[in-house]
N, C-alpha and C positions, 0 to 999 in steps of 0.2 A: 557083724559083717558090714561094710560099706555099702554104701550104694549107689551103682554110678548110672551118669547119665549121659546116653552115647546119643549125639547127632550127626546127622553127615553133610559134608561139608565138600562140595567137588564131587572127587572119587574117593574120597578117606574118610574112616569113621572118627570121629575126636571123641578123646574121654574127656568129659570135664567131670571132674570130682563132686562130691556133695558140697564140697565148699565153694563153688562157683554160683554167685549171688543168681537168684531166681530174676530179680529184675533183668540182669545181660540176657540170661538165654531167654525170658523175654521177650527180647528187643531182636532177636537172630532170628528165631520160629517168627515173629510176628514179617519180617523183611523178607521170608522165606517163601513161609504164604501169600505173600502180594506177590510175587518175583514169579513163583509157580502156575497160582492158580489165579491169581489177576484180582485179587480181593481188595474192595476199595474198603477203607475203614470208615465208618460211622462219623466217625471225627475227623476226617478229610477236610480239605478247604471246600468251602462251597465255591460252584462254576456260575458264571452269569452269559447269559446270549443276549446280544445287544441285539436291539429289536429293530427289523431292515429301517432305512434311512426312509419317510413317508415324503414321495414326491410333493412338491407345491402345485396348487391349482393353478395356479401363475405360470410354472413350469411346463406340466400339464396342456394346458391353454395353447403355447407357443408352439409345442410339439407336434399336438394333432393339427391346428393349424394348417403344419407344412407337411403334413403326411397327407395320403392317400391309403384309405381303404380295400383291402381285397377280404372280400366274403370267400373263407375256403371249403364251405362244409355246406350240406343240403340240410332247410328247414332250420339255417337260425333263429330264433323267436327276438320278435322286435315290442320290448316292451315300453309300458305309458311311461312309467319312470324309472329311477336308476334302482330297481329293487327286483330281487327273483320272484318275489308272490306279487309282484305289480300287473295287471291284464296285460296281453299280450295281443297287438296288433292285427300282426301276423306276421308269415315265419316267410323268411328270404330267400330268395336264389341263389343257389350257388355264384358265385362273380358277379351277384347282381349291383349295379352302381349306389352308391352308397357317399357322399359328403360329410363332412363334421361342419353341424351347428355349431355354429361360431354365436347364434344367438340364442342358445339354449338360456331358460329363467336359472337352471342349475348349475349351480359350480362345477368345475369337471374334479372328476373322481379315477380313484387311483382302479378301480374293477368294473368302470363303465365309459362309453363311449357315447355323447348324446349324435344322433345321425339323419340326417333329413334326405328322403327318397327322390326318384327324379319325378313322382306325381303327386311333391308335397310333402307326405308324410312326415311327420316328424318321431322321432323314439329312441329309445337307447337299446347300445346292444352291448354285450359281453365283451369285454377288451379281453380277455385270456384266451379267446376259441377265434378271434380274426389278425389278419397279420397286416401291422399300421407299419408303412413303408415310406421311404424317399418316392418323390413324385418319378426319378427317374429306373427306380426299379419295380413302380409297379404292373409292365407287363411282362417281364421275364419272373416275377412273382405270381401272378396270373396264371400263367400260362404252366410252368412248374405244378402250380396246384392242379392245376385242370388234368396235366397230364396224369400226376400222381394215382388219380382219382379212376381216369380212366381206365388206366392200366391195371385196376387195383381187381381181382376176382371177388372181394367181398361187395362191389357197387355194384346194384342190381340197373338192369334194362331201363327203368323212366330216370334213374339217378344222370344213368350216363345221356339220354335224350336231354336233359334240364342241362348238362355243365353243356353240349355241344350248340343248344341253339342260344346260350350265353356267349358263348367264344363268337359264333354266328353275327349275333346282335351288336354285339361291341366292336365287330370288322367294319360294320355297313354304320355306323355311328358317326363318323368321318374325323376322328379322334386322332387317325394313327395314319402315316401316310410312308410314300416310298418304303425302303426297307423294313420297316417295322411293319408294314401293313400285309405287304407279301409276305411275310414271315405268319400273322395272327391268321391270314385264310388258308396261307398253307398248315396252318396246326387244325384250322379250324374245319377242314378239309380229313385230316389225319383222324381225326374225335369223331366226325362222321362214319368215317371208313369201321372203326372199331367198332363202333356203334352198329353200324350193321351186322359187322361180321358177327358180334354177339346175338342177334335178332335172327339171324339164319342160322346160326349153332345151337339154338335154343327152339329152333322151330314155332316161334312166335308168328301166327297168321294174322293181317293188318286186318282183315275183313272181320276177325274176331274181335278187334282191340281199336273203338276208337281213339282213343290216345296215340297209338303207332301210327295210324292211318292222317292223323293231321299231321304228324312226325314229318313222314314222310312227302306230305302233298307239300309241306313247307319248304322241302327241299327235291322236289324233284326233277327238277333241274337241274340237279346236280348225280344223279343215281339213274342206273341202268336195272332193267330185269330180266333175269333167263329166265326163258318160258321152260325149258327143259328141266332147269333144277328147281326151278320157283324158290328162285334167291335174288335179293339185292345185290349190286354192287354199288359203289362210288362208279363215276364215271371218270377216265382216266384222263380227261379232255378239258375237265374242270380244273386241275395241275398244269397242264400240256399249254392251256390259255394266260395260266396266270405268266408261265415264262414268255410267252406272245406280248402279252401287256407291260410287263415287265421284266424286259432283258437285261442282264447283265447285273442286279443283283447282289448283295452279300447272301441272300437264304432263294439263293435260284436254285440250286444245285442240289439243295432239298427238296425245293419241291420238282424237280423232275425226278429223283428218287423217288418221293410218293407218286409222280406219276408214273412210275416205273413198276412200282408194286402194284398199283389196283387196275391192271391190266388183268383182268381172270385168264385162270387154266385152262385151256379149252382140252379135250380130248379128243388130238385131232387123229388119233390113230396113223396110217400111213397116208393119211392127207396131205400131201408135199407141200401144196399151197397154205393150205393152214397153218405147218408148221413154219414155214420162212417168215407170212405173214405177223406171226406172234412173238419172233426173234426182233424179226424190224419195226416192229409198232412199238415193241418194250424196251427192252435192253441194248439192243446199237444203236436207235434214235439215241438213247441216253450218250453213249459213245460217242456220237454224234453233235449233240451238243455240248459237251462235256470232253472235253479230250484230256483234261487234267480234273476230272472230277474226283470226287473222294469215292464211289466207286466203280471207276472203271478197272481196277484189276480185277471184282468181283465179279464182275460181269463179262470181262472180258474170258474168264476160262469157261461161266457157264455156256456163252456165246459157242466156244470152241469145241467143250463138251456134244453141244449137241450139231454141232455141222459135222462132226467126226461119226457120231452115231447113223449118220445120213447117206456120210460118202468115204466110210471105210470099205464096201464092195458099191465099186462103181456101177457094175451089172445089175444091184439092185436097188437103184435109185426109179421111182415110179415115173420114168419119164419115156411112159411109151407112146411111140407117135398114133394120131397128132397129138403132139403135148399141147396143152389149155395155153391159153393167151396170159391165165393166169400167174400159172407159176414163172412164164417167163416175165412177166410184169416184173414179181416180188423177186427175181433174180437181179433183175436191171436195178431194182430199186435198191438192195442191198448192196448192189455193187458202188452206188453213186454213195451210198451212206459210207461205207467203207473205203471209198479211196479219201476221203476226209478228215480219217478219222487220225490219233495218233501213232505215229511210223511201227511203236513194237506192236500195236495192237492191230493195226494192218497186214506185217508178217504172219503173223497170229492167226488172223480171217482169211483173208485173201486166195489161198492156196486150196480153201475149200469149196468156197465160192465158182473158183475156176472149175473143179473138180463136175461140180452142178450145171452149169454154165456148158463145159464141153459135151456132156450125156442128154445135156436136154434140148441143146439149141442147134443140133443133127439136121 
């Protein structure tokens, strides 16, 4: 009896007879196998990886040169030489300023940066863990990072005090002027702001924690306290000033935004004064300055939102006589902010204002 030998091939089984030379089927099973199941053979060509291209120290040299330094990370270790078991200084600040030795004794290296402090220091740091930049992108680099950081829930309370009174230090440096400057105290203003707000969500008491408590006395001039909730704020006056000082702006507009925002909540209940108060200190001042701001439509419906909440039943507007001198102040005031403002956003307001206006001023 014969004996055959069936492979498949496609969707068809092939008879190849006993007379079909062992070497062919072979060479078919063997291309099968690699085709199938990915089998490299033994006898394969061997592969070579060419080894990255090793910068020149020369090259190297020129580079750092023209860059600028941003430290992005808390506690880099500044060590004696360009080696990880070499002593270590000490360890850096986040964004803290930072130079390339240009007279380092040592060649520059493709894994080290030699770096000289602004009180001397001299040492090398890690080129893989900091970001060596164009002189002209190192505060939008900066400040990137800082935010990154800030924003991040894994950076704990003294993390985020160390990147804020950097951002701080480097405003008042006199480094950075006009737009660029109002831009670094309004972020530097904004890292505050989080900063706290993380410090009162965590219920950190300063009296407990020297560290918070110089935190704070470094900037308190800039931060308000409720006695009531025994919280910090930013002071919203600290924004409010920078656009006083500096009008008109490319990063004005943000920062009355942030002044916008670290206006606190009050709970003024049906306190009419408090609330018109808290419409026109925050959000239609912003209107107000801002008539083509990036957000005055956002603000213009919470605006509307709550004037509607007020004087949807006229009869129940708190303006029973004598009405306070107060509310009619902050009606006057709103009106003068609001004939200012821009024309849809005026139809918008205007008509509620009246509405207040005629129930209270009887």
């Amino acid at each position: 009896m014969k004996r055959f030998r069936f492979l498949w091939i496609g969707n068809k089984m092939q008879n190849f007879g006993s007379s079909l030379p062992f070497r062919f089927l072979g060479k078919i099973s063997f291309v099968l196998l690699v085709a199938l199941f990915g089998i490299t053979p033994l006898f394969a060509a061997p592969t070579f990886q060419e080894k990255p291209k090793q910068t020149k120290p020369s090259e190297l040299f020129q580079r750092d040169l023209h860059s600028e330094i941003v430290i992005p990370v808390i506690g880099l270790n500044l060590h004696l030489f360009a080696d990880q078991k070499s002593d270590v200084l000490r360890k850096l600040k986040f964004g803290e300023p930072v130079t390339y030795d240009q007279n380092s004794l040592e060649s520059p290296k493709e894994d080290w940066i030699p770096v000289k402090l602004q009180d001397g220091l001299s040492g090398f740091i890690k080129r893989s863990v900091v970001r060596s930049v164009p002189p002209k992108q190192y505060l939008s680099t900066l400040l990137f990072e800082a935010e990154k950081l800030i924003q991040s829930k894994q950076v704990d309370f003294l993390a985020k005090q160390e990147i804020t009174d950097t951002i701080f230090s480097i405003s008042s440096s006199g480094k950075f002027t006009g737009d660029e400057f109002i831009f670094l105290r309004a972020k530097a203003g904004f890292f505050l702001k989080k900063t706290v707000d993380l410090m009162n969500e965590k219920g950190i008491k300063p009296d407990n924690d020297p560290e918070t408590l110089e935190f704070l006395k470094r900037h308190q001039t800039k931060l308000l306290y409720d006695y009531s909730s025994g919280k910090y704020y930013v002071d919203s006056n600290y924004f409010w000033k920078l656009l006083e000082s500096y009008p008109k702006t490319k990063h004005s507009d943000y920062a009355g935004y942030l002044a916008t925002e670290s206006i606190p909540v009050n709970d003024c209940g049906a306190d009419l004064r408090c609330r018109l108060e808290e419409i026109r200190k925050g959000k239609l001042r912003y209107l107000y300055l801002f008539p083509t701001g990036n957000y005055v439509n956002i603000y213009t419906k919470d605006i509307v939102k709550n004037l509607i909440s007020m004087t949807k039943d006229p009869d129940s507007i708190p303006c029973f006589p004598p009405v306070g001198e107060g509310i009619k102040s902050e009606i006057n005031q709103m009106f003068r902010y609001a004939s200012e403002i821009g024309p849809r956003e005026k139809k918008q307001i205007l008509p509620h204002l009246q509405i207040l206006k005629k129930e209270c001023f009887r």
